[in-house]
C-alpha positions as CSV (number, residue, x, y, z in Angstrom):
1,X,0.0,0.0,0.0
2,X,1.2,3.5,-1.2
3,X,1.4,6.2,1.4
4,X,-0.7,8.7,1.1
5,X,1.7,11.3,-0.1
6,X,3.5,8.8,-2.2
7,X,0.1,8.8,-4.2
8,X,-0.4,12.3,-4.3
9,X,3.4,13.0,-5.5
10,X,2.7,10.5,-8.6
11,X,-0.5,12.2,-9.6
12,X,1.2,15.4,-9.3
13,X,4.3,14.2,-11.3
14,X,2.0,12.7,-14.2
15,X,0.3,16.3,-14.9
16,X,3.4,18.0,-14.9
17,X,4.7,14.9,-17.7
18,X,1.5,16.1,-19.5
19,X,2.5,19.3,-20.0
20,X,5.9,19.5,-21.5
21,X,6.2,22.8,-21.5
22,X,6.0,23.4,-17.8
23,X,8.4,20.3,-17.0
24,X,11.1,22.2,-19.3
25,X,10.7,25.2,-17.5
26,X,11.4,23.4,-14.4
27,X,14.2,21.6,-15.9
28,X,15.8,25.0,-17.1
29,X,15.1,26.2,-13.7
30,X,16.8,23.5,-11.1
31,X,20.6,24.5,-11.2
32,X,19.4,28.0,-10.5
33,X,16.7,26.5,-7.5
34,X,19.8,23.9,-6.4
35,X,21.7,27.0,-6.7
36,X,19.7,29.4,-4.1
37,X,19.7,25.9,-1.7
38,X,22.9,26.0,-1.4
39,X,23.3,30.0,-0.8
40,X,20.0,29.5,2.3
41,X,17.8,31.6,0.0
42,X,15.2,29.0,-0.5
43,X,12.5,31.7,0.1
44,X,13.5,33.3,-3.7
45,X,12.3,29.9,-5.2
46,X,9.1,30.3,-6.2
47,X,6.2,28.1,-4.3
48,X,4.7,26.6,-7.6
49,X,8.4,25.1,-8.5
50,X,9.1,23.4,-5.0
51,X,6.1,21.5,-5.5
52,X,6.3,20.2,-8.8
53,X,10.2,19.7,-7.7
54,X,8.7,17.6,-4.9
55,X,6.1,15.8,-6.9
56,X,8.7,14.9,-9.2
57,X,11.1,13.6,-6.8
58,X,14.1,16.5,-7.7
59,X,13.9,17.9,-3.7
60,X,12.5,16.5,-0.7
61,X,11.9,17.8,2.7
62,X,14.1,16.7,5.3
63,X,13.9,18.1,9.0
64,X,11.9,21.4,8.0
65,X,14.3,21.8,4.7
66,X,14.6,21.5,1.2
67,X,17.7,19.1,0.0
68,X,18.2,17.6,-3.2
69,X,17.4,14.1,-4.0
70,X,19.3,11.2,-6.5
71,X,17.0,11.9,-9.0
72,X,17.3,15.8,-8.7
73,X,20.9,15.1,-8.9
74,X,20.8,13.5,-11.7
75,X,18.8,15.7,-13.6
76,X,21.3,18.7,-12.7
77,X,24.1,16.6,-14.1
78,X,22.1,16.0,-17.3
79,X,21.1,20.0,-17.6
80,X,24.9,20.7,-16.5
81,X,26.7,18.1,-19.2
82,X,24.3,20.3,-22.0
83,X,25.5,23.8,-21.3
């Protein structure tokens, strides 16, 4: 049995998928978000993106913060290997 927000995160995650255009944008946007992490300036990133971050599994909440998960990670190192 799924929990609860395990449920919710995939439903999330499979309307961003649907709309390309918005899971580009958050692609183009996650070394900049990983970016303010790192500096403590997580309250620049816009709400919106730490969700869909969250439903896709690129950040997770740990102990009250954002932190960057193996997926996230991976996706940075994809979006950094193409600049």
């Amino acid at each position: 049995m799924q929990h609860h927000s395990s449920v919710a995160r995939t439903a999330s995650a499979s309307r961003i998928h649907r709309h390309p255009n918005r899971h580009e944008v958050l692609r183009g946007a996650l070394l900049t978000t990983v970016d303010l992490l790192s500096q403590r300036r997580a309250h620049q990133i816009d709400e919106s993106y730490i969700d869909n971050y969250v439903a896709l599994g690129w950040l997770e909440w740990h102990g009250g913060n954002l932190r960057l998960t193996s997926l996230g990670s991976g996706v940075c190192s994809q979006m950094s290997a193409s600049l």
